[in-house]
GUPAVEX-998082 format. One record per residue (C-alpha): residue in three letters; y, z, x; chain. Coordinates in nm, 4 decimals, always signed. Example, Ala and Ser with C-alpha at 12.3 -4.5 7.8 and 13.67 -1.06 7.14 Angstrom:
  res     north        up      east  chain
  ALA   -0.4500   +0.7800   +1.2300      A
  SER   -0.1060   +0.7140   +1.3670      A
***
This chain:
  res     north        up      east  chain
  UNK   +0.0000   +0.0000   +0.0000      A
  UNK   +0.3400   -0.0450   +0.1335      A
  UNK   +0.6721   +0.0494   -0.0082      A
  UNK   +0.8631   -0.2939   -0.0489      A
  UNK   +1.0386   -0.2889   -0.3958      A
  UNK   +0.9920   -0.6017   -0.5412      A
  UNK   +0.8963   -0.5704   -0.9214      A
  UNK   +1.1276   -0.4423   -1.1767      A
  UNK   +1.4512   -0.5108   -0.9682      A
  UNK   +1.7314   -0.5091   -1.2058      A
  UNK   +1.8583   -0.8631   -1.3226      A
  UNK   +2.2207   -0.7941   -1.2130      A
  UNK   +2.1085   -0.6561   -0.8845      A
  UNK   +2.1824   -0.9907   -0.6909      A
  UNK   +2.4901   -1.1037   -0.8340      A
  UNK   +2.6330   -0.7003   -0.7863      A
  UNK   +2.4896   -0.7221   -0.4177      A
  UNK   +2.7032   -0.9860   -0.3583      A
  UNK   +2.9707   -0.9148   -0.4802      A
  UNK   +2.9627   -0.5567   -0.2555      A
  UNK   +2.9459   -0.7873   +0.0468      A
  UNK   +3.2318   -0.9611   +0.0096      A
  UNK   +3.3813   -0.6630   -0.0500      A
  UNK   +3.2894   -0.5150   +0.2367      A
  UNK   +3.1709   -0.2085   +0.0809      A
  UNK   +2.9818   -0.0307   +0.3521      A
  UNK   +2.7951   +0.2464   +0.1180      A
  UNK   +2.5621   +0.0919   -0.1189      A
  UNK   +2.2105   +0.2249   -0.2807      A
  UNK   +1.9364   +0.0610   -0.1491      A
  UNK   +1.6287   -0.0980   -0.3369      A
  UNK   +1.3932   +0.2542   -0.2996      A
  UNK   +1.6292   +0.4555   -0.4211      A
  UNK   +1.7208   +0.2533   -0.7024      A
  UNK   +1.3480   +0.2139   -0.7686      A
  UNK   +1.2933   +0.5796   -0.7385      A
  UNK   +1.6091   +0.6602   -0.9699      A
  UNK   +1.4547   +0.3963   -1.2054      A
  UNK   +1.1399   +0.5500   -1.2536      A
  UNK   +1.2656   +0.9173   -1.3026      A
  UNK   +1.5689   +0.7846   -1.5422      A
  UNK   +1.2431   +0.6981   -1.7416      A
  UNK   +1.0903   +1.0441   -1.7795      A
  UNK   +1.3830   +1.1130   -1.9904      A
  UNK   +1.4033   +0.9204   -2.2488      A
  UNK   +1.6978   +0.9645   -2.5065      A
  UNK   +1.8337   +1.1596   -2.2120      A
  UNK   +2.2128   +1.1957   -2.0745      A
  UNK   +2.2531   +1.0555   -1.7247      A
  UNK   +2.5054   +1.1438   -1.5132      A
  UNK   +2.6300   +0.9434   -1.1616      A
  UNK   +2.8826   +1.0309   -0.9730      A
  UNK   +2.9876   +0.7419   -0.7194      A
  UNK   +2.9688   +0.4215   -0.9507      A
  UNK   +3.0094   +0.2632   -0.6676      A
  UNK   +3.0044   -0.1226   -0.7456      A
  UNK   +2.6902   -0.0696   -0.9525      A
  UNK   +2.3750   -0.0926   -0.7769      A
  UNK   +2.2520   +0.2513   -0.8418      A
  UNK   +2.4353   +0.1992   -1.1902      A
  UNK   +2.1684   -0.1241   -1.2342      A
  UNK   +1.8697   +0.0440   -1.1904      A
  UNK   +1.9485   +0.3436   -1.3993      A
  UNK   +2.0193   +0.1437   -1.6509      A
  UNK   +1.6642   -0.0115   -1.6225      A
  UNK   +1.4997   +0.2872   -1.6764      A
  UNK   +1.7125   +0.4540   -1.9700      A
  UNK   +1.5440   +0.4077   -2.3150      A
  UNK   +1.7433   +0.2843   -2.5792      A
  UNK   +1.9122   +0.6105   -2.7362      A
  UNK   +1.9987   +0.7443   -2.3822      A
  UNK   +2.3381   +0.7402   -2.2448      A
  UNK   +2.5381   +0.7412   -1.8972      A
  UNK   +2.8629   +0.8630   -1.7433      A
  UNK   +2.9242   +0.6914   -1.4447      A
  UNK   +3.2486   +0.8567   -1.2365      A
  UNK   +3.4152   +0.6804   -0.9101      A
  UNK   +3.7628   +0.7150   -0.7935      A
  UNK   +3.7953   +0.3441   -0.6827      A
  UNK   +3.8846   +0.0605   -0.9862      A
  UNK   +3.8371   -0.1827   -0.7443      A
  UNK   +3.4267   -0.1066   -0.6936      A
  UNK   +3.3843   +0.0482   -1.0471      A
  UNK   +3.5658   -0.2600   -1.1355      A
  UNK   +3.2654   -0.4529   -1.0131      A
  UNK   +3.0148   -0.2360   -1.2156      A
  UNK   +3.2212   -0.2538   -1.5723      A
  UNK   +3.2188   -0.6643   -1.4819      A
  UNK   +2.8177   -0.7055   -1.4257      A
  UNK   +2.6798   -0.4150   -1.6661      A
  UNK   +2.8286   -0.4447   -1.9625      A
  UNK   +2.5994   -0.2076   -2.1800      A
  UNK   +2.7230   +0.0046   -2.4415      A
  UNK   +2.5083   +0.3346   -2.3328      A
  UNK   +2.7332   +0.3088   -2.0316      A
  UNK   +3.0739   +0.5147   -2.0230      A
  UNK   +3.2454   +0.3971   -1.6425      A
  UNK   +3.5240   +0.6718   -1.6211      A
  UNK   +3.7894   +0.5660   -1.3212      A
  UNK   +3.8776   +0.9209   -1.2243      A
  UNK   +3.8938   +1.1791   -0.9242      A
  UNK   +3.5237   +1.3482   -0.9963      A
  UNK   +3.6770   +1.6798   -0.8088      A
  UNK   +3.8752   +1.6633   -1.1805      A
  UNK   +3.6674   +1.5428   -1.3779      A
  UNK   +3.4110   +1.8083   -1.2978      A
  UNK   +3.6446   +2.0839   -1.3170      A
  UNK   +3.7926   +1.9526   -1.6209      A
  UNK   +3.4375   +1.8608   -1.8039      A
  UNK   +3.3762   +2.0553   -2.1352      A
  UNK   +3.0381   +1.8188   -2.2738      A
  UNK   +2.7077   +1.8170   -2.3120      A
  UNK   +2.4606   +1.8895   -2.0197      A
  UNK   +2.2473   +1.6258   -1.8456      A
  UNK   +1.8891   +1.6041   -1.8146      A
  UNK   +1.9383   +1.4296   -1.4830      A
  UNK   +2.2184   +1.4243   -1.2385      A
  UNK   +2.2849   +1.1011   -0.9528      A
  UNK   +2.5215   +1.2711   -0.6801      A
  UNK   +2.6069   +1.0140   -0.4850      A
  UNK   +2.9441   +1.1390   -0.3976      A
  UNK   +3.1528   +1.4147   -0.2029      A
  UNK   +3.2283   +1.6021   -0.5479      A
  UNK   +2.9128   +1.7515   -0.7202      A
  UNK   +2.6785   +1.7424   -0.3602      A
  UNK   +2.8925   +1.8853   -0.0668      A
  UNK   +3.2196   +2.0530   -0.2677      A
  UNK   +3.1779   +2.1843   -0.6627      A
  UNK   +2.7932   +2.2256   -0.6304      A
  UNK   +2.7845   +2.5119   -0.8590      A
  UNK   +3.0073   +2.3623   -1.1202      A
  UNK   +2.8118   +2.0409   -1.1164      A
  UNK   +2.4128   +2.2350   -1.0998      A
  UNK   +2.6276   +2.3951   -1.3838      A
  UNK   +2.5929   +2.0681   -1.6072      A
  UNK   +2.2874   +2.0355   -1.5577      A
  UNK   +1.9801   +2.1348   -1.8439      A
  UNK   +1.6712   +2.3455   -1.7308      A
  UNK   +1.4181   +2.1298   -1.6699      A
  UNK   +1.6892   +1.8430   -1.5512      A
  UNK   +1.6736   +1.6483   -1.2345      A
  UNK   +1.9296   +1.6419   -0.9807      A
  UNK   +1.8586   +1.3579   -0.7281      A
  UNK   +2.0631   +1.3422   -0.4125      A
  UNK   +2.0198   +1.0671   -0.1029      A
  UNK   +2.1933   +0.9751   +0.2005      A
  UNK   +2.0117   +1.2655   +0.3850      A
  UNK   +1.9105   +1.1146   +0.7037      A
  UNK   +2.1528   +1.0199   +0.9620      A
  UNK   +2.3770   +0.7181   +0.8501      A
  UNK   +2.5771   +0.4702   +1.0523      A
  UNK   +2.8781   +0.5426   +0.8506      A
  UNK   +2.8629   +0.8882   +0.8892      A
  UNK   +3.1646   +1.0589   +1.0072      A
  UNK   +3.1731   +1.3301   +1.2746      A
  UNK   +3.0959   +1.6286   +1.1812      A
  UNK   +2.8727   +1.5080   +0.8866      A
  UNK   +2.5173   +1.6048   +1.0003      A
  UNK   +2.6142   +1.9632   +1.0064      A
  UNK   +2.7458   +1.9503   +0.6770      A
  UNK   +2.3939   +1.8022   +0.5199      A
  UNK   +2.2055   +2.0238   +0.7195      A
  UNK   +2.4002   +2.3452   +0.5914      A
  UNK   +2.3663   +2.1732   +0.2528      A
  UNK   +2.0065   +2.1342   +0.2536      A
  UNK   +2.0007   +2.5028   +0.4023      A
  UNK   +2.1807   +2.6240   +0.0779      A
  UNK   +1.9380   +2.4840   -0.1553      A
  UNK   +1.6577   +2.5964   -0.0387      A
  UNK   +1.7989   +2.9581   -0.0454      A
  UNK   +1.7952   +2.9510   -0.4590      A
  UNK   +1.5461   +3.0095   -0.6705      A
  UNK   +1.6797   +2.8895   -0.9908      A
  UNK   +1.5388   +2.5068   -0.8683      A
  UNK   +1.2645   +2.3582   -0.6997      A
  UNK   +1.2825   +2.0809   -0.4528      A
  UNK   +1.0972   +1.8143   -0.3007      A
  UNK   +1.2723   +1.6502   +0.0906      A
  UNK   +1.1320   +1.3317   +0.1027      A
  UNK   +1.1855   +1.1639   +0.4373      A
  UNK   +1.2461   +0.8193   +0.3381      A
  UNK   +1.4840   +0.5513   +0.2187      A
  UNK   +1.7844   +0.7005   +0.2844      A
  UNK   +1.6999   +1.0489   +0.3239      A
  UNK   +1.6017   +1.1548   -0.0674      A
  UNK   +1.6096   +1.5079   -0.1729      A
  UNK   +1.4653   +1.5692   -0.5881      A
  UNK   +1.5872   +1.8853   -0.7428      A
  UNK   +1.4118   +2.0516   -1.0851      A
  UNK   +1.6847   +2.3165   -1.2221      A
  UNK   +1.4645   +2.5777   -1.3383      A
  UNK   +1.6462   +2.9246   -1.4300      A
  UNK   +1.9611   +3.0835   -1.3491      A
  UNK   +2.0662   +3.1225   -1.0091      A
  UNK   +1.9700   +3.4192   -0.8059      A
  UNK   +1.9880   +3.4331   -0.4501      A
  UNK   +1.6633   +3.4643   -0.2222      A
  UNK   +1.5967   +3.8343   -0.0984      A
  UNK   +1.4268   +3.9781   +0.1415      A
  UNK   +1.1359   +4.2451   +0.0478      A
***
């Protein structure tokens, strides 16, 4: 078996990879983790999706594959140009693209929870954790990537995931699975409220 993604690709994927190129956007989901996001997007169906970094869509794509019918996303980025991108090839009514600072929007959001959270994005991984694990349901996925070393990363970055990672795995209100590949994916299952690890 080997790990090459090439069934179920979403039919906008090409046209939105593209158009990132030209771009020059230099942060884009890959295939696996659009595959992976995909397939867990479909163990909720009728669920409420959250992403936070549209991006120009390619994450956006493959979530959108795997959401049934009566499900519904919220998909935040600060940039119109890229989201502009996204609102242009997925044009899908169970889609809500919201052009706004997430470091805002989080703090300002009074909705419903999620059953499964995307952080792709400074805001609601590195800075407003809590308030983002916050919107999450029991029982919800939060799915994080980008956790292995990246050419883009700035200096000072790898301590920053690795005192991330370090954090989660001090709760006990979650469960968590590091999976070293694609990008680096990390899959989080909210469980209870959060209590800190002690020792006995």
């Amino acid at each position: 078996m080997t790990d090459h993604v090439l069934i179920n690709i979403p039919v906008q994927y090409q046209s939105i990879a593209l158009k990132t190129k030209a771009l020059g956007f230099d942060m884009p989901s890959d295939l696996q983790t659009g595959s992976l996001l995909q397939t867990l997007v479909a163990a909720k169906p009728g669920g409420r999706i959250l992403e936070l970094g549209t991006g120009t869509g390619l994450a956006t794509s493959w979530i959108l594959g795997g959401m049934s019918n009566n499900a519904s996303l919220v998909s935040v980025d600060n940039n119109e140009l890229l989201i502009s991108v996204a609102k242009e090839q997925l044009k899908d009514e169970r889609i809500d693209f919201v052009c706004a600072d997430a470091y805002e929007w989080i703090a300002a959001y009074k909705g419903a929870q999620f059953d499964l959270i995307f952080a792709d994005a400074m805001p609601g991984k590195y800075d407003l954790f809590e308030e983002t694990f916050a919107l999450l349901k029991t029982g919800g996925i939060y799915f994080i990537d980008d956790m292995l070393p990246q050419p883009n990363w700035p200096e000072g970055h790898a301590q920053r995931v690795t005192a991330f990672i370090a954090t989660l795995e001090t709760r006990t209100d979650l469960v968590l699975t590091k999976l070293h590949w694609s990008t680096g994916i990390i899959i989080v299952t909210k469980t209870s409220n959060f209590k800190l690890q002690t020792q006995q």
